[in-house]
N, C-alpha and C positions, 0 to 999 in steps of 0.2 A: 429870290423874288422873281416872279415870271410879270413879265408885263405881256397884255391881252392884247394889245396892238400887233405881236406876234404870230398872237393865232386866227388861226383860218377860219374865216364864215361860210355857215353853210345854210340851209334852208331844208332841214329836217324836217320840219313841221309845217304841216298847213293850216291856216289861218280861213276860219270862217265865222259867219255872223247866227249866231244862234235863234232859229227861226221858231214862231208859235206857232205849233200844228193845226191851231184851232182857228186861224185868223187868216188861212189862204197865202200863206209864203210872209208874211209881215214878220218883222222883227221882234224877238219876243221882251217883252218890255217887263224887266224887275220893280218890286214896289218902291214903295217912295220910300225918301231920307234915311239908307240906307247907313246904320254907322257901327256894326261888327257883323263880320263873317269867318265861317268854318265850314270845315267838309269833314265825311269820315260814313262810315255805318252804309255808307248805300246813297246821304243825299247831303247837298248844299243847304247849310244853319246861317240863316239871317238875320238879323237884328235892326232895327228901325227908330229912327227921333220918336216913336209915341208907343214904345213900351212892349211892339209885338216881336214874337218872334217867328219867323217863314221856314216852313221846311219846301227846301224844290227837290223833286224827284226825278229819275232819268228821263222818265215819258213828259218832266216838264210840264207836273201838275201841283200847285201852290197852294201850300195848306200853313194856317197861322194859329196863334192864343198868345192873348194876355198876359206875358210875362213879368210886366211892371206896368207901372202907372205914369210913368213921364217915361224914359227913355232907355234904350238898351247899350252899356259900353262896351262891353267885350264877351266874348265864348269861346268858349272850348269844348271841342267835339272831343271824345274819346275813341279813339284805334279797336278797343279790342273790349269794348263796353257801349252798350246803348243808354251811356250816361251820356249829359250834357250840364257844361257848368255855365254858367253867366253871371255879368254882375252889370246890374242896374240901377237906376233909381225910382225909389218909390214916392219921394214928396223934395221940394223946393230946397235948394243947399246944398252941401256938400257932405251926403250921405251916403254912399255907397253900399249895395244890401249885394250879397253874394246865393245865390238859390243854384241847386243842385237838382235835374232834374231826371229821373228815370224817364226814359221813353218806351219803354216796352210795358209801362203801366198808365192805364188812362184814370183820372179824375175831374168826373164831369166834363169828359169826351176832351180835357186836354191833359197832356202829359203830368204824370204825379209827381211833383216835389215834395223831394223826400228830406230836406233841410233849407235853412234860410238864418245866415247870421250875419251882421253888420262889418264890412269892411274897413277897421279902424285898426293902427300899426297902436294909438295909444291913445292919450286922452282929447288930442287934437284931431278932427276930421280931417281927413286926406282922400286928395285923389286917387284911383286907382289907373295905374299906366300900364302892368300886362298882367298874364295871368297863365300859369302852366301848373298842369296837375300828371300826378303820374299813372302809370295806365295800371298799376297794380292796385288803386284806390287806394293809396296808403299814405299819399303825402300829393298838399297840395298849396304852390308858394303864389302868395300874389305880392308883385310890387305898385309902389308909390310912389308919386310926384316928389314927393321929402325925402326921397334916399331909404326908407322903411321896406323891409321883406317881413312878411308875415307869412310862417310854415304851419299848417296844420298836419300833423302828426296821427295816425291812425286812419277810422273808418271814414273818410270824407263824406261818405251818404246820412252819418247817422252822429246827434249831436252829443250823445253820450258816451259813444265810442273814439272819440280823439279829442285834441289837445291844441292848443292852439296858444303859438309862442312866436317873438320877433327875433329876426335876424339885425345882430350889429351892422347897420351899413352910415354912410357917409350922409352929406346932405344932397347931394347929385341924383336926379332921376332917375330912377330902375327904368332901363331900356330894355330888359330880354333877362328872362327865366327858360330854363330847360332843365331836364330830368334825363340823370345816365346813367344805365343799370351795366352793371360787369358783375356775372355772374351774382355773390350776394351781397356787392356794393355797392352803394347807391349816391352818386353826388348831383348835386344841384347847384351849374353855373349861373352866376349872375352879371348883367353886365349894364353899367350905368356909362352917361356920357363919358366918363374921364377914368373908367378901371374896368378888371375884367376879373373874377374871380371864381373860385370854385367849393363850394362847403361839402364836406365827406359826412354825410349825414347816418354811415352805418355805424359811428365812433361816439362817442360819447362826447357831450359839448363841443360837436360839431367843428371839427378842426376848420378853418379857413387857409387857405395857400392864393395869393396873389397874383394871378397869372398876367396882367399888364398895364400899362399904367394911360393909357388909350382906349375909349368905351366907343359903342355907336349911336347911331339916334334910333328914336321909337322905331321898334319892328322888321330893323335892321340887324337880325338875326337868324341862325337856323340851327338843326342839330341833323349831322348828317345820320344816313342808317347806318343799322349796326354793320352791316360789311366795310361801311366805312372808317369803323373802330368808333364808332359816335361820335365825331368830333365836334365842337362848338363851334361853330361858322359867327364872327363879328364881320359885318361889313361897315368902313369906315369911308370915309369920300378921297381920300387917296388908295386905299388898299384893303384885301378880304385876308380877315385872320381866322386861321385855323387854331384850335386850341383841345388838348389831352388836360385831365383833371391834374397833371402836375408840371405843366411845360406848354408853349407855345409851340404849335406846327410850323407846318408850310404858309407863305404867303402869300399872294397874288396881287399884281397893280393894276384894280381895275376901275381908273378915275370916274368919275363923276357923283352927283348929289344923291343919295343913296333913300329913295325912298320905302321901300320893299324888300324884304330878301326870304326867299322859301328853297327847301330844299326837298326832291322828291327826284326818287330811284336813279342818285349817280347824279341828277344834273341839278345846278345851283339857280333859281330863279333871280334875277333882280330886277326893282322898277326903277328906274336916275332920271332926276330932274336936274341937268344944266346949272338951269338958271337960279337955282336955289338952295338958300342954307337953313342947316335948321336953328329953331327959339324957340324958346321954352314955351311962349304960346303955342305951340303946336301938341305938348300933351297935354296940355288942358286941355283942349278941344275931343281929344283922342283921336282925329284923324287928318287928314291934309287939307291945305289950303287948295282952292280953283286955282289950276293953272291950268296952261295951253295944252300942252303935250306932255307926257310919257313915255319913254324908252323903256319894253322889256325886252331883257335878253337873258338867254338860257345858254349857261357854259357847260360844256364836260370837263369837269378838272381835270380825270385822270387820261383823258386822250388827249387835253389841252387846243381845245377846238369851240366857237362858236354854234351852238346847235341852231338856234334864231336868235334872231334879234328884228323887231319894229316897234312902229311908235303908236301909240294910241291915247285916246282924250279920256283925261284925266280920269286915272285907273282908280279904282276902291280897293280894290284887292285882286288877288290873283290864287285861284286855290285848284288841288289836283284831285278827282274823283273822276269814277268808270274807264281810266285810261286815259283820262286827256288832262289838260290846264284847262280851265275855264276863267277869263281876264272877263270883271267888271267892272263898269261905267257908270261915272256919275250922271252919264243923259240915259239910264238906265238899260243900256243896252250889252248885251253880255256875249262875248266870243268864246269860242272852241278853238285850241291849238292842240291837232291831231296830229300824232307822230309819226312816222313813215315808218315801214317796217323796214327788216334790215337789210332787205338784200335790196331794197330801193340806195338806201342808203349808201349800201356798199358801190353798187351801181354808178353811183352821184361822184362815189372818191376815185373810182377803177376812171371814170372819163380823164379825171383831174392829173390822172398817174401818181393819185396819191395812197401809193399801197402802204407802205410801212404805219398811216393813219389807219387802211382800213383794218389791215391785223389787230390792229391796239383795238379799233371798236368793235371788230369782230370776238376780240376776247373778251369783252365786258360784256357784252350782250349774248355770252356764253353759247356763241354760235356751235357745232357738233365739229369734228373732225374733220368729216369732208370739205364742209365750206371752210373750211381753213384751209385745208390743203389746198383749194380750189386757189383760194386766193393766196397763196404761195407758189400757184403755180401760174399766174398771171404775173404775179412779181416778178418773176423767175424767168418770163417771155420776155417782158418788159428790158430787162437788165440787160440779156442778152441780145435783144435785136439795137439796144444803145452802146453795144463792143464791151459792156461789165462784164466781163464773164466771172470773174470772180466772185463776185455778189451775186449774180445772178447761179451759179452752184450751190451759194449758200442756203436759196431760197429750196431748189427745186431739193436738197438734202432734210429740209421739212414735211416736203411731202412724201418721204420715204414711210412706205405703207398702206399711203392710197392713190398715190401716181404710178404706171406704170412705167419700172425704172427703164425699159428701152426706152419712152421717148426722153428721157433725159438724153441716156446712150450716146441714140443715134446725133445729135445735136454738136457730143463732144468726142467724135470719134476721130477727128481730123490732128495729125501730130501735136501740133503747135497746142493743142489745149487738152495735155495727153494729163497733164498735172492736175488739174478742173476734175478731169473723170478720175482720176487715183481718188482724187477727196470725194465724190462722190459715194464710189464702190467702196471704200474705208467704212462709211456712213454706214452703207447697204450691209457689211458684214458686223458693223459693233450692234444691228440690228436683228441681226441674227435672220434676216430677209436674202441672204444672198441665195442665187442656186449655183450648180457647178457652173454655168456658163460662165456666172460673174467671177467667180472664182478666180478662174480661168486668164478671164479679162484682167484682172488685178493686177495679178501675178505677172504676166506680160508686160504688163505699164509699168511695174517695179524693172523688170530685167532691162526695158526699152530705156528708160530713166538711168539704170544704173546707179540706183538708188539703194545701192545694198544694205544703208544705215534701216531706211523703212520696211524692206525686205524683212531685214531682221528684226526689227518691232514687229511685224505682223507676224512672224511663223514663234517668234517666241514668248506673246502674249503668254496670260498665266491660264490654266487650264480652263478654269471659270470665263475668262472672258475670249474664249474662241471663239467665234461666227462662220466657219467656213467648213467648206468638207476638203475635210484633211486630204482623204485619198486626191482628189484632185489637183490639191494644192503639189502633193508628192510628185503627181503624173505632168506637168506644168514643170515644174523650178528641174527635171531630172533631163524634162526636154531643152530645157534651158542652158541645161550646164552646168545650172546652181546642184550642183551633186550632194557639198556640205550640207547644204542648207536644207535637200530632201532628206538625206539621212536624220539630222537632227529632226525635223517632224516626226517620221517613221519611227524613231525611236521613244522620242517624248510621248507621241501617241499611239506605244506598241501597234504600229501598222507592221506585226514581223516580217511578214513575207515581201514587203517593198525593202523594207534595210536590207534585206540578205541579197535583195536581188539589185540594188543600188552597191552593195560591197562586191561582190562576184562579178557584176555583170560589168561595173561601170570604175570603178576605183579598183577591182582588181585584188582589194583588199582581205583576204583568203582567211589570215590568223584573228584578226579580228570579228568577220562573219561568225569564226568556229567560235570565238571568245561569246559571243552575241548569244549561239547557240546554249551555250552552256549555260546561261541566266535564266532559259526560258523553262516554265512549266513543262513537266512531262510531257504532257499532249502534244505541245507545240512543238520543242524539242524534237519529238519522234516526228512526227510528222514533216517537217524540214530538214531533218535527216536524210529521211526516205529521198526528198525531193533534189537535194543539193549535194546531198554524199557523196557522188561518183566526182564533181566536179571539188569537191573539198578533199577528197583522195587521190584524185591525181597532182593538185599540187601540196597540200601537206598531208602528206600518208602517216606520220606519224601522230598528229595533236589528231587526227581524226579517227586514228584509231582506238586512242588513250578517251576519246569521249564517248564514244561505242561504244567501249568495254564499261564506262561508267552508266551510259542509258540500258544495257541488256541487266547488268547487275540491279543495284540500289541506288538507281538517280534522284540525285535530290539539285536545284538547282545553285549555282556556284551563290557563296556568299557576297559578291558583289552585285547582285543585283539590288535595282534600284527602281523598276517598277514595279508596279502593284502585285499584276499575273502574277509575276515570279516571286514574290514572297510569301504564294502558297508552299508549305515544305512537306507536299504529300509525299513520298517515296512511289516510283513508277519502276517497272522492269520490261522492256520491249523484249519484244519478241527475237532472239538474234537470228535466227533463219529469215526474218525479212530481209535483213541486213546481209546477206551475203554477196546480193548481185552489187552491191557495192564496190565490191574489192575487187571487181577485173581489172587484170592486167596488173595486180598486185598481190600474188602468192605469198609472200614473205609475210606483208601485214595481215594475210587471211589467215595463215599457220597462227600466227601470236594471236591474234582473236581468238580463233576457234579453241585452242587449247585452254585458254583463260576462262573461257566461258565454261569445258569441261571439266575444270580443277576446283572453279569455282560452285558451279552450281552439276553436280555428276548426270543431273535429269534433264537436263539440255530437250529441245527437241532432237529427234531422228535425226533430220535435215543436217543438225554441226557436226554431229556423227560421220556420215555419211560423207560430206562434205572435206575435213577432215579426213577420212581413210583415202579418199579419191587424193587426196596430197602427198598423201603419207606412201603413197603405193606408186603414185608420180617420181617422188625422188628416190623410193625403193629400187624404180624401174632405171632409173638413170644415173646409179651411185655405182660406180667401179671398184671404188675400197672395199674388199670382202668385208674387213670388220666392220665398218661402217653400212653396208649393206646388210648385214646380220642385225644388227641393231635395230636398222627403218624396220625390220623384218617382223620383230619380237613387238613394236614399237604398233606396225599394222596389227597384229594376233590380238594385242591386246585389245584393242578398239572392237575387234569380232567377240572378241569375250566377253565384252561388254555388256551386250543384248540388248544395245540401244538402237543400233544400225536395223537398216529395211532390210528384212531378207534378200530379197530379189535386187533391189541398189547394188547392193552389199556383193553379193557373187557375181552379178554382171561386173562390176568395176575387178574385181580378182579374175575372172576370164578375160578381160581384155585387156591387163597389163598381165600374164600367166604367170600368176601370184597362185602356184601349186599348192603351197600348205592353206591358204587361205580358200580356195576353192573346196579342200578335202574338208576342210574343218566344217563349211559350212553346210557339205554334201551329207558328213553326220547330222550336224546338229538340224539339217531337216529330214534324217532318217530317208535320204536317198542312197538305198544303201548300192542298188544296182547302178547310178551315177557313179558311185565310189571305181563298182568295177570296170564299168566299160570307159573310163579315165585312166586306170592303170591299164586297162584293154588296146587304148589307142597308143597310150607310149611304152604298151611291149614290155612293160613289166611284169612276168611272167608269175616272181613268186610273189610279186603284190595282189596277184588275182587271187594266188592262192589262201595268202595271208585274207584278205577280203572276206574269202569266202568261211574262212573259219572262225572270222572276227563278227561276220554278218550271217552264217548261214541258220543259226537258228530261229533268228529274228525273221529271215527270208528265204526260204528254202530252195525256191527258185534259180538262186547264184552260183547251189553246183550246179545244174541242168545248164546256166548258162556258160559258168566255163569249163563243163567237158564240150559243148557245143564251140566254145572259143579255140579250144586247143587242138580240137578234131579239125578246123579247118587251116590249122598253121601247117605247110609244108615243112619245117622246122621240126627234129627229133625233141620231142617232148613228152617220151611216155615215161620219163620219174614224175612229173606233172599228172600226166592223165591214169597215172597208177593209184598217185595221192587223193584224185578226185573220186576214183572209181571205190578207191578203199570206205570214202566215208559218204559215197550216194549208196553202196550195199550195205554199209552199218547202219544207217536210217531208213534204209528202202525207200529211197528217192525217186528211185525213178525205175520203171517196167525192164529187166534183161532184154528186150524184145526191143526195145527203143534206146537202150543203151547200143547195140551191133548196131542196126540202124545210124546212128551218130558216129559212133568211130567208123563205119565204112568209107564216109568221105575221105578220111586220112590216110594217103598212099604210105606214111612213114609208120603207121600202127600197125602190127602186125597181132595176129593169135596169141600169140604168146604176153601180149597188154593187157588181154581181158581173160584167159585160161583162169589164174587162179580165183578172178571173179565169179567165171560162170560154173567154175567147179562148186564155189560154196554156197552161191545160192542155188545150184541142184540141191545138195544135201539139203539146206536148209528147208526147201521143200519137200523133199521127200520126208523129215521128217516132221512136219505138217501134217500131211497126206497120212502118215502112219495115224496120228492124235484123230485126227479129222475121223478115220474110220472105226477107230476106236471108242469113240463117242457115239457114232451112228447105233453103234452094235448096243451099247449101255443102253440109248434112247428106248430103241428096237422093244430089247427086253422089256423094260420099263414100262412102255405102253401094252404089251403084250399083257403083263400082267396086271395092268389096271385094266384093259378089258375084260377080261376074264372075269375081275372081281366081281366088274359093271356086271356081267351079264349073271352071274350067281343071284345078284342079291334080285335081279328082274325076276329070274324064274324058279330059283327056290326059296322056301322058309326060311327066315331068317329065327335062330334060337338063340333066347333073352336067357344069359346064363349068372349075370352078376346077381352079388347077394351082398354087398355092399355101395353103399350112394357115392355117386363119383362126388359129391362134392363134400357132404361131411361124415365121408366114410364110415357110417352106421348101419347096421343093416337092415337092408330094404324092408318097408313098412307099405302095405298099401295104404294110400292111393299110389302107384310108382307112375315114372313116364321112365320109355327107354328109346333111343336113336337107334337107327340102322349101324351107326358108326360103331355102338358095342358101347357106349358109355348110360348108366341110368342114374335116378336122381328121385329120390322123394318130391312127390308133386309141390308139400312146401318149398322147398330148395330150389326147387325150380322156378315158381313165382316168385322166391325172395332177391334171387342174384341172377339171374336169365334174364338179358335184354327182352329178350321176346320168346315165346314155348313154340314158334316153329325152329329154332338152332337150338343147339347144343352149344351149353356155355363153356363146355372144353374147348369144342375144335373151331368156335367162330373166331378167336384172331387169324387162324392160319387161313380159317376160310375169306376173311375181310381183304387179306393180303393178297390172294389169287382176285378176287373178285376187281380188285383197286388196279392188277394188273392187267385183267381184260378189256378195262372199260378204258383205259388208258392207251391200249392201243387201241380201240373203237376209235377214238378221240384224233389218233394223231394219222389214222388212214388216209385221211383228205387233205393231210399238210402238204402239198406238192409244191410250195412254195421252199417249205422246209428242205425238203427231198431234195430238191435241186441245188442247192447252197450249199448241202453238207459234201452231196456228189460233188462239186465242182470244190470243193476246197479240201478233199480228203486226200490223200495220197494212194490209198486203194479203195477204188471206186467200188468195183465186187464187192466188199465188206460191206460195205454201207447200204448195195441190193441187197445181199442178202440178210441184212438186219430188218430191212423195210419189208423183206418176203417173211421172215417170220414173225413181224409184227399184225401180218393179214394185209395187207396195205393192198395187195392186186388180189383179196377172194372176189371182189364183184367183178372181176373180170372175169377168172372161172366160171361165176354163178351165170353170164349172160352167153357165153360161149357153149351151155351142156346143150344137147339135142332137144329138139320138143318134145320126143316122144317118153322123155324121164319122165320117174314120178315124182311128182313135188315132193312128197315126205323123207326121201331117201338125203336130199339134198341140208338138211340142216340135221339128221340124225347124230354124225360125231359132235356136231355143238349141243344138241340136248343129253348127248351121253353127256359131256364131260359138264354138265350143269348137275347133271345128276348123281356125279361124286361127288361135289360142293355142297349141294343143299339134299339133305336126306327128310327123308316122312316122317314126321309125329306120329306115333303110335301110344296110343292110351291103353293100359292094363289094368 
């Protein structure tokens, strides 16, 4: 029970006298004997001692009809229909006539009533004391002086559409009807001087439930709105009861004589008279007796505050239309109570410092965010500048999202109230509003505090409900010292690269980093390898290198992992030549690497190769144990054998630790064969040049030439050597005798007797040349001799046609014949049947196509001087090769432009039309 004496008054509402516009400021004067009213639809429904009914409109223009014949009792406006009910009377007694009136239809310029039945509970006439209809047209209760509730059931507009039945009640006057729909429930409270009850009318024979055993007097009722769950408001003259259709609410003590009570939007009206109680004469009459004064007051239940309260001469009614209460007078004069808006309002509590009031009524009057804030942020000054600072963080943590959280901040930046801003910035991050700064801040005021219990509530919230940026948070608690506590974020929030660099850098912690490493996805894996390797190598060389060997192979990451990343189980294989510059300053673990990698996967890059022989040829160079050094030896060969090694890597590193076999090997295998020699050249191995040269000199001919040149400048007795060379530069004719003396004359230890049986047999060998040579001239000689000869017979004598059979199908000759110069003839058919063409002879044209093919062929290759030169320069005997090019014609234009002027032209191509003229002979027809 709240008693009213508690709550605070205020003057929400202004109070003025409702003026006729028409009468120059005068007070506007309602009609006479005034005795039921209603509002709803747009205008105030009036009722009158002589039967009219008044409608007032907002511009406060009065229009009336004839609704009964003596007098008006009661109306009801309808909400959400421009129906209107009333009950009157029509003639002398106690007759009550009930007419239901459409207003949106006129007859005979007044409203059409569209029903009209007698208000009797039974066979006894009775008064009627109230009257509530529901706004669905579907049910409509009027009670009576006798305890009698009569429901009509159905279409209330129309008299053959519903039904019309009594409710069981007492003998106690029905004080108050209302209608309460929940959803498709429908009950109907009723409430007489001495009980309170509720009928559930969506049931069949209408259940009854008794809700209390205390009624009010006439019209001392309400039914609040539906946001208010609809509850039945009884005002009694000690206290207001709230009532649910199966239980008593809340209740309020708010004494005195209760003659009014109205409920609209949130606030409860009532009119109390003091000095008075009620009797049953007073519903006879249906309305109140003249008294002095009237007390209304308007409560807010749910902020529990006085909105107004004054007094006024004896009120009729008090009804709510266009936004205001309008209070009437029985000296017929009618007020306005205008509401303040709310930031007036708010205004009125903020002087009073009554904030925690103004939130309440800021929230009912569903002010917007800001002005909440606003006015949590005046609470929030308030508290504070009265030393709450406790309270006063509570507030300003309301406005988190439209206050700018520095001026909170700065406010509570000072030690002593370090705890204030922890709760604060708490706020700011379950908000998910922090930025790094705040972060920052936090985390500071945790380590300041030493508060490691909330420390760790905040870093190990559940994923879901983080508010902060992690990295920050890492970067903060690592400056701190809280190192654990970084790691744990870092981890929880795979931030990798901070854990790794919080274990190395700051705990030192080496095995577990690498541990750390091996959970991580490929990607990550490799990449923080690259980055932390050398420093993870220098203090555990072994787990570091045991994880390399697993990232270059088939990495997949270790089965204890426990975040997310890492329970991708893609297979990765890095690249292990990235990984080399890892291992300085640790050979040992580079050897076990790099071989693993080679055993393992044979296609390595170059790089392990390479990398690897430079070790291998390392401990080659600095092994003392012959067998042992035999070994590293066969151990490097092999790795050249490989063909995986850079050429060039590959023999620089064998020249610069003078890795002999290794260098020769590689001098073959790039077919450097003259490197070969001028290596065994430099260390003076005499028969290795030779050996060289008969292992390379085919492939390079060049190798004798250059070690009879080597050997000729050795002051050193070496002509078993340069006898050896000499033997097989004359078996290939290598090189010119003329330039052979030439070369041995530098060497004072060669004598004549080095090169005698040389230059003995290549005389022979040319002289007999020379013998062939002239021998052939002499053949040619003839040869030609006798083909001029022939030439010049067949020019200047008769040729005689002596055959008497066809060269081709040996028959004998028939004319038509053809015969050639050449001595062969042919039946003119024979010759058109298989004769390419009747200028050759189908005997001699292949021999002739074959000379032809070969003239034109050197025609062709005269102008090759590109040719020319290449062959000269890479033959052995250059002469041969002029004189090939001089018999192929290659210099006649140089001849032909060299003869004197004074030749004859035709003399100059005569041997080339003779010898066209043995090839191709004249057709001759017989």
């Amino acid at each position: 029970m709240a008693a009213f004496l508690q709550w605070r008054r205020f003057v929400f509402f202004d109070k003025e006298t409702v003026k006729d516009p028409g009468e120059n400021g005068k007070n506007f004067q309602l009609p006479l004997g005034i005795s039921a009213c209603d509002s709803g639809r747009g205008h105030i429904v009036l009722g009158d001692m002589d039967g009219q009914i008044w409608f007032l409109t907002r511009s406060l223009q009065l229009s009336c009809f004839q609704a009964y014949k003596l007098r008006v009792t009661h109306l009801y406006q309808l909400k959400q229909h421009n129906i209107l009910v009333s009950v009157g009377e029509d003639e002398q007694g106690i007759n009550p006539l009930v007419k239901v009136w459409n207003l949106d239809k006129r007859d005979s310029g007044s409203p059409l009533c569209t029903r009209i039945f007698p208000a009797i509970p039974g066979n006894k006439p009775t008064e009627v004391s109230c009257l509530s209809v529901h706004e669905n047209l579907n049910f409509m209760a009027i009670g009576f002086t006798d305890g009698s509730v009569v429901l009509t059931k159905g279409d209330i507009t129309r008299d053959r559409h519903s039904k019309t039945l009594s409710l069981p009640e007492g003998n106690c006057p029905i004080t108050g009807l209302a209608f309460r729909q929940a959803g498709k429930i429908t009950h109907l409270f009723v409430a007489t001087l001495e009980k309170v009850k509720c009928y559930t009318l969506s049931l069949k024979e209408y259940p009854c439930v008794e809700l209390d055993t205390h009624g009010c007097a006439l019209r001392c009722f309400a039914l609040t709105d539906p946001s208010q769950d609809s509850q039945f408001i009884v005002a009694g003259d000690d206290c207001v009861y709230l009532y649910q259709p199966d239980e008593r609410g809340p209740c309020f003590a708010f004494e005195g004589h209760k003659l009014l009570t109205h409920w609209h939007r949130g606030y409860l009206l009532m009119l109390t008279d003091n000095n008075k109680s009620p009797t049953k004469s007073d519903y006879a009459s249906g309305g109140t007796s003249p008294t002095v004064k009237h007390t209304l007051t308007i409560y807010d239940l749910d902020n529990k505050f006085i909105a107004y309260s004054a007094v006024f001469d004896d009120v009729i009614d008090v009804l709510a239309e266009w936004g205001s209460f309008y209070v009437l007078t029985r000296d017929r004069t009618m007020y306005t109570l205008q509401e303040k808006d709310t930031q007036t309002k708010l205004e009125m509590l903020f002087k009073k410092n009554l904030f925690v009031m103004a939130i309440n009524l800021a929230k009912s009057q569903h002010l917007d965010n800001d002005g909440l804030s606003e006015i949590f942020r005046q609470y929030g000054d308030h508290l504070y500048n009265k030393g709450d600072h406790d309270g006063a963080i509570q507030q300003y943590i309301r406005t988190i999202g439209k206050l700018e959280p520095s001026y909170v901040i700065r406010k509570f930046l000072d030690a002593q109230r370090i705890h204030n801003l922890t709760a604060y910035l708490q706020a700011l991050h379950r908000q998910s509003l922090a930025n790094a700064d705040h972060t920052t801040l936090l985390l500071n005021c945790y380590t300041k505090l030493k508060d490691s219990s909330k420390l760790e509530e905040f870093i190990k919230s559940n994923e879901s409900e983080v508010h902060f940026d992690v990295e920050i948070a890492i970067k903060v608690l690592r400056q701190a010292g809280y190192h654990s506590h970084a790691v744990f974020l870092a981890e929880r929030h795979v931030h990798h690269e901070w854990y790794l660099k919080i274990q190395l850098e700051d705990l030192k912690n080496y095995q577990e980093a690498l541990r750390y490493i091996g959970r991580l996805p490929f990607n990550q894996a490799e990449s923080n390898m690259k980055r932390y390797g050398k420093t993870l190598m220098h203090h555990v060389p072994e787990s570091t290198t045991i994880l390399l060997k697993r990232l270059c192979t088939d990495y997949q990451p270790s089965k204890d992992s426990t975040d997310k990343e890492s329970l991708d189980k893609t297979v990765g294989k890095a690249n292990p030549e990235e990984f080399i510059p890892v291992f300085a300053n640790n050979p040992r673990e580079l050897r076990a690497f790099l071989e693993h990698m080679i055993e393992v996967d044979p296609l390595s890059p170059e790089g392990v190769y390479d990398t690897l022989l430079e070790l291998r040829l390392q401990d080659w160079a600095h092994e003392q144990d012959p067998e042992k050094k035999r070994v590293l030896q066969e151990a490097a060969l092999s790795l050249l054998r490989s063909d995986n090694t850079v050429f060039d890597k590959a023999l620089v590193l064998c020249q610069m630790h003078n890795f002999k076999e290794g260098v020769l090997y590689l001098y073959e295998k790039g077919m450097l064969y003259q490197q070969i020699m001028h290596y065994h050249m430099q260390n003076e191995e005499y028969g290795k040049v030779v050996e060289a040269c008969k292992r390379y000199g085919d492939k390079e001919a060049c190798l004798w030439e250059q070690a009879l040149g080597y050997f000729a400048r050795k002051e050193e007795n070496c002509k078993a050597y340069i006898s050896e060379v000499l033997q097989h530069i004359d078996q290939n004719n290598l090189m010119p005798p003329l330039l052979v003396v030439q070369t041995l004359a530098h060497n004072s230890t060669a004598s004549l007797s080095v090169i005698k049986d040389y230059l003995i047999n290549k005389l022979e060998r040319e002289t007999r040349q020379i013998e062939e040579d002239e021998k052939k001239i002499r053949q040619y000689r003839d040869e030609t001799t006798h083909l001029r000869a022939e030439i010049q017979e067949l020019k200047s004598c008769a040729k005689i046609f002596q055959k008497t059979k066809c060269s081709m199908c040996n028959s004998p000759l028939e004319l038509p014949s053809v015969h050639f110069l050449c001595g062969h003839s042919f039946h003119q058919h024979c010759l058109e049947s298989f004769a390419e063409s009747e200028a050759e002879c189908p005997t001699c044209t292949p021999e002739n196509r074959k000379v032809m093919d070969m003239l034109r062929a050197q025609d062709q290759k005269r102008d090759l001087h590109d040719h020319f030169n290449r062959q000269l320069k890479s033959s052995n005997d250059g002469f041969s090769v002029v004189a090939d090019y001089f018999g192929r014609g290659v210099f006649n234009k140089l001849t032909l432009i060299t003869d004197p002027p004074g030749s004859k032209s035709g003399a100059v191509n005569l041997d080339a039309e003779f010898n066209r003229d043995l090839l191709i002979k004249t057709k001759t027809h017989t």
